[in-house]
N, CA and C atoms as a LAMMPS dump frame, in Angstrom:
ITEM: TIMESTEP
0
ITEM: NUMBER OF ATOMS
258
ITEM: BOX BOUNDS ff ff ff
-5.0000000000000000e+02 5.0000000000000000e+02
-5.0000000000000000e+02 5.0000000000000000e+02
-5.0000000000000000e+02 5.0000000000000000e+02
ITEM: ATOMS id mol type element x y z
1 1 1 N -0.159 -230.763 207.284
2 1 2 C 0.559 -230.019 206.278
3 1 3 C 2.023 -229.866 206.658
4 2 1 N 2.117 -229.761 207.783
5 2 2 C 3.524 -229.425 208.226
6 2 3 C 4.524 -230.507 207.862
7 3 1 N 3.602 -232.017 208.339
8 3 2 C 4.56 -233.285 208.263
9 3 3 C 4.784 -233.493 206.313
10 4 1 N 3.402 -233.314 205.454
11 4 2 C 4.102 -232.805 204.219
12 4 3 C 5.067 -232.73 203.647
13 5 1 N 5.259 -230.763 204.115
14 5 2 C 6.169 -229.858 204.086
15 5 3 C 7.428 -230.007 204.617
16 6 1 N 7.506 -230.58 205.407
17 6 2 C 8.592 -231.324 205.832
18 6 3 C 10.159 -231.602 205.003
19 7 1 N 10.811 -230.463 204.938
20 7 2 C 12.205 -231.141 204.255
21 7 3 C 11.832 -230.485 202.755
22 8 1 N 11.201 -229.769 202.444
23 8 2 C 10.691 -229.308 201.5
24 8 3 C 10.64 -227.943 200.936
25 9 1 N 10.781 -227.154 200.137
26 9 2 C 11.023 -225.835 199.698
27 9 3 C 9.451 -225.374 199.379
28 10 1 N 8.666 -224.374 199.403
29 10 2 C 7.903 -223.915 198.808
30 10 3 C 8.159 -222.699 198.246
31 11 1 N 7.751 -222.733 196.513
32 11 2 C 8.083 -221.563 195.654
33 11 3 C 6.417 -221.331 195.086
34 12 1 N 6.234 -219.814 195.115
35 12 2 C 5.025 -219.672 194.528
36 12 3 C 5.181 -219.802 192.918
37 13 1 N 3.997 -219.865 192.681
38 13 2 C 3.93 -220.239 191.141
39 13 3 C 4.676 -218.7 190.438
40 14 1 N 4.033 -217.236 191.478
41 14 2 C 4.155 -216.255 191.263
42 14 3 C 5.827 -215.954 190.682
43 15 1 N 6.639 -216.899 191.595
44 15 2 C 8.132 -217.146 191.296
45 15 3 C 8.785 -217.97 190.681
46 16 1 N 7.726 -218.97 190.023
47 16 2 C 8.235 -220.037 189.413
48 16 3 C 9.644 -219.741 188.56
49 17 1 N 9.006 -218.618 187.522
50 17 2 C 9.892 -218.361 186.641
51 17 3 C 11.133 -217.413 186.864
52 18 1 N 11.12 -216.756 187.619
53 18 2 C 12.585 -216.384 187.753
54 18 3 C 13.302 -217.378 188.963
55 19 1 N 13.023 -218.361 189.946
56 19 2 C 13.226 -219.334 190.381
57 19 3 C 13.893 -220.431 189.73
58 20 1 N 13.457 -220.604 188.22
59 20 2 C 13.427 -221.475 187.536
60 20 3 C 15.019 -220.935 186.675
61 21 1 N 15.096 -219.472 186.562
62 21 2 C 16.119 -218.879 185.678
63 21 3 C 17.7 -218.464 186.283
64 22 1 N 17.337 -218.831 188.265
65 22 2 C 18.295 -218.706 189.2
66 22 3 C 18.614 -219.704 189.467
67 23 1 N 17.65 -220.588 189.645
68 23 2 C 18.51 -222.099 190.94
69 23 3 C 17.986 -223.183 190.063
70 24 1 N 18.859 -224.292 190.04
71 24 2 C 18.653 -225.746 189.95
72 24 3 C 17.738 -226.221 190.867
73 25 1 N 16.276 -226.421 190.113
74 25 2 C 14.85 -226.764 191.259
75 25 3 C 15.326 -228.352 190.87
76 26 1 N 15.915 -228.987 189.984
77 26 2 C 16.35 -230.447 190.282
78 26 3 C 17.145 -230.999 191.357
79 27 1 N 17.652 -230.334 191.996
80 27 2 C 18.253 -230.51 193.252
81 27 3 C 17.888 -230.432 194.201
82 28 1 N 16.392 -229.833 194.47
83 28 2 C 16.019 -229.571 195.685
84 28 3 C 14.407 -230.331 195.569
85 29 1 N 14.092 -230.244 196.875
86 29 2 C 12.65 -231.388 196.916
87 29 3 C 11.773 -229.643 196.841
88 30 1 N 11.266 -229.398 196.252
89 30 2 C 9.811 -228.325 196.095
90 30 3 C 8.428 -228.334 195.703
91 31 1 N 7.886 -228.001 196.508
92 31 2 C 6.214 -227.671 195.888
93 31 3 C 5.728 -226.687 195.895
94 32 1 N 4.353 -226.273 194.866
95 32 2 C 4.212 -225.174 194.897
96 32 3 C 2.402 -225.25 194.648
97 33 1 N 1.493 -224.239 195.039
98 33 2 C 0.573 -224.534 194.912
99 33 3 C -0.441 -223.376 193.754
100 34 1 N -1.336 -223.923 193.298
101 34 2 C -1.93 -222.892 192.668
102 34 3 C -3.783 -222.821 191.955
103 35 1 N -4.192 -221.893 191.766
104 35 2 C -5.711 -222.234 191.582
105 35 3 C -5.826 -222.128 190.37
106 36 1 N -7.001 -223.191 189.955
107 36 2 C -6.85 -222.981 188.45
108 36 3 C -7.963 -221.744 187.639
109 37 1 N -7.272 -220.856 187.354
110 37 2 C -7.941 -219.649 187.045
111 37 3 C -8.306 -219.818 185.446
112 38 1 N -8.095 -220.69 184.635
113 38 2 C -8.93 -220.804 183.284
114 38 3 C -8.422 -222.018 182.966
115 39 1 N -9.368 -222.855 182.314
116 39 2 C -9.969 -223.556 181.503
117 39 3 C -9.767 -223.656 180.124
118 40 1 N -8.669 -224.297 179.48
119 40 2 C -9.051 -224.431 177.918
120 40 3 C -10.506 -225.56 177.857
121 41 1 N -11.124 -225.689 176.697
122 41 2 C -12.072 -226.875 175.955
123 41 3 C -11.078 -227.711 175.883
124 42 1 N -10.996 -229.357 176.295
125 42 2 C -10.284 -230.02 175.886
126 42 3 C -10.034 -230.019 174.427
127 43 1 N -8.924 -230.016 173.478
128 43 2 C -8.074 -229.679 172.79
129 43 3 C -7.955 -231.685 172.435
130 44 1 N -7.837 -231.52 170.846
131 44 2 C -7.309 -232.95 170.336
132 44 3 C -6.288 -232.846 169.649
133 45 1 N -4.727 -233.6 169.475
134 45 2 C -3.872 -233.587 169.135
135 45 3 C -3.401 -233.759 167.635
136 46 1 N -2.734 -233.773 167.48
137 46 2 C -2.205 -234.172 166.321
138 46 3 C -2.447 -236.025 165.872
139 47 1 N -2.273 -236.345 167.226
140 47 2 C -1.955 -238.127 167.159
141 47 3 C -3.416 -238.346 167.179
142 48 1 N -4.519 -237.567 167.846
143 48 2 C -5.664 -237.898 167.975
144 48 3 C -6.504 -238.416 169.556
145 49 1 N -5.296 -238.541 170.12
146 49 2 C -5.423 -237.939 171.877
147 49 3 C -5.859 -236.626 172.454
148 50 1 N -6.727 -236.42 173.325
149 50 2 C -7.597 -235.434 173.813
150 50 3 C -6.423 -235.003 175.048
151 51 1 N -6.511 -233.505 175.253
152 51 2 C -5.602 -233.233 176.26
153 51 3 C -6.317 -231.989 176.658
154 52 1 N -5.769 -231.529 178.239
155 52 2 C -6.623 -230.168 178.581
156 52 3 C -5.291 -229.192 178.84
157 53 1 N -5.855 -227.76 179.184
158 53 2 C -4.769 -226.606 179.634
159 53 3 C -5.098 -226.012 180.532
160 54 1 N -4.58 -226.225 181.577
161 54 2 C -5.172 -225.181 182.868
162 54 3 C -4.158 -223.819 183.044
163 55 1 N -4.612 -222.662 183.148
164 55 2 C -3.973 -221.466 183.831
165 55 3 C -3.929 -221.889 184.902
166 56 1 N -2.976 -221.491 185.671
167 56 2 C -2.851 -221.387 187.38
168 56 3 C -2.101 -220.401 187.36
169 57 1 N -2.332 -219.837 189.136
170 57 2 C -1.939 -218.853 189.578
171 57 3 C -2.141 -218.794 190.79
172 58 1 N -1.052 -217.97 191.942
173 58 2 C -1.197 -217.921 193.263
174 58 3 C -1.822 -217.295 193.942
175 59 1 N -2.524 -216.564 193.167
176 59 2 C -3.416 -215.333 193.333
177 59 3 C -2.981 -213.93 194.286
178 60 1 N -1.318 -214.488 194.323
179 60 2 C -0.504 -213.281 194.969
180 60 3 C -0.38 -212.034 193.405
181 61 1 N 0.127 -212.912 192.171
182 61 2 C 0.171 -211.848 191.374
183 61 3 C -0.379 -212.264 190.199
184 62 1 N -1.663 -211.826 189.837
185 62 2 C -2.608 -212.234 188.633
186 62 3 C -2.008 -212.023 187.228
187 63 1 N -0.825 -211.519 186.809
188 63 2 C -0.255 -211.492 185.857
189 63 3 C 0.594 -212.715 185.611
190 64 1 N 1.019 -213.392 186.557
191 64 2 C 2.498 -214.68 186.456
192 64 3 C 1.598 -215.634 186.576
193 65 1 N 0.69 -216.641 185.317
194 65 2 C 0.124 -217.573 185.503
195 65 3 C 0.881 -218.437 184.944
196 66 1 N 0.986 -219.999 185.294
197 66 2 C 1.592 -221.277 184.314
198 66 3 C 0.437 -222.028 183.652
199 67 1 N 1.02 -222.427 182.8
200 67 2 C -0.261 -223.157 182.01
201 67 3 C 0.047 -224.863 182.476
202 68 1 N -0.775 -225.274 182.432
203 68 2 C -0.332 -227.065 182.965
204 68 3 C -1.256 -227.689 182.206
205 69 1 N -0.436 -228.601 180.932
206 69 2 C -1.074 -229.321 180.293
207 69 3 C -1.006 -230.861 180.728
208 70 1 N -2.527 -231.609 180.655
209 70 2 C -2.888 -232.415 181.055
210 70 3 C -2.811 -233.773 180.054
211 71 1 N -2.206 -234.632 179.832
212 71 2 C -2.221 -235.587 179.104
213 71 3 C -2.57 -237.051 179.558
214 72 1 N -3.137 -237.988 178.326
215 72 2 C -3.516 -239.289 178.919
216 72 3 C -3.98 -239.596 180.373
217 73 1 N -3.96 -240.545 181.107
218 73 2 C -4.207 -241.122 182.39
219 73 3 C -5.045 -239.217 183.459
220 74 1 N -3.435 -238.467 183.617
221 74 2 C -4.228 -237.337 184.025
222 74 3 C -4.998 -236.954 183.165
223 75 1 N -5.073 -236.727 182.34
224 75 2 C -6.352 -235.566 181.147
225 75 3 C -7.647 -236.304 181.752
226 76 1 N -7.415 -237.443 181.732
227 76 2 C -8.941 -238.447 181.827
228 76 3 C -9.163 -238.454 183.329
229 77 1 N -8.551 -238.202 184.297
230 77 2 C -9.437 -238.3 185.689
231 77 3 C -9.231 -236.979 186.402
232 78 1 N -8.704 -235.746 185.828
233 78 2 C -9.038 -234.724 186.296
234 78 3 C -9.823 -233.483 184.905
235 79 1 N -9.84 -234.157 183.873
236 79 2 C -10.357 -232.632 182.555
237 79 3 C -11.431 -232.196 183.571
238 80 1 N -12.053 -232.438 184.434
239 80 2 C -13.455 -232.282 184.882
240 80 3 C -13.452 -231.244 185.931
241 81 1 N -12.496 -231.479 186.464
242 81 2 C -11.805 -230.227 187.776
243 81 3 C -12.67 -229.206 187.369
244 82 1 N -13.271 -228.463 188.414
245 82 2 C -13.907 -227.35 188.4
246 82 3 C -12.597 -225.837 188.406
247 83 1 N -12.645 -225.19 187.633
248 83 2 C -12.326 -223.556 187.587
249 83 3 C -12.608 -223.162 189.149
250 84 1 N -11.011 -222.516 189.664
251 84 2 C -11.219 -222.509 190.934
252 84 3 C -10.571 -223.029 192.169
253 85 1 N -10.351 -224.48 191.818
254 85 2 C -9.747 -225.403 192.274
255 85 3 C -8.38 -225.183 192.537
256 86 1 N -8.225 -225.143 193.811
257 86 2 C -7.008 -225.489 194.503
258 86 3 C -6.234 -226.656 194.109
């Protein structure tokens, strides 16, 4: 993990958003990690493509979740991810 992390910023998801409203995260190399605390039903589009929605959260503060929508190539080899998941 360390060699990873390496040269790298970590922001919690918990901070994403005021992170996001202070600093240029395009300038800097960052990761951030998070569990996926809900599950949409995969969802079909307008075009007729299937897509999913995951909540995440750092589980530092259960109120600041991001939603991460899953499209094409990803939608199809992770919709299956178990609730939970790191």
């Amino acid at each position: 993990m360390d060699r990873k992390m390496a040269n790298r910023k970590l922001i919690r998801l918990s901070q994403l958003k005021n992170k996001l409203a202070t600093e240029n995260l395009e300038e800097i190399d960052w990761v951030t990690f998070g569990v996926i605390v809900r599950k949409v039903t995969p969802q079909s589009a307008n075009n007729g493509k299937t897509f999913s929605i995951w909540r995440l959260n750092d589980l530092r503060d259960l109120n600041e979740c991001v939603s991460l929508f899953l499209f094409g190539e990803v939608h199809k080899e992770h919709w299956k991810t178990d609730q939970g998941t790191v």
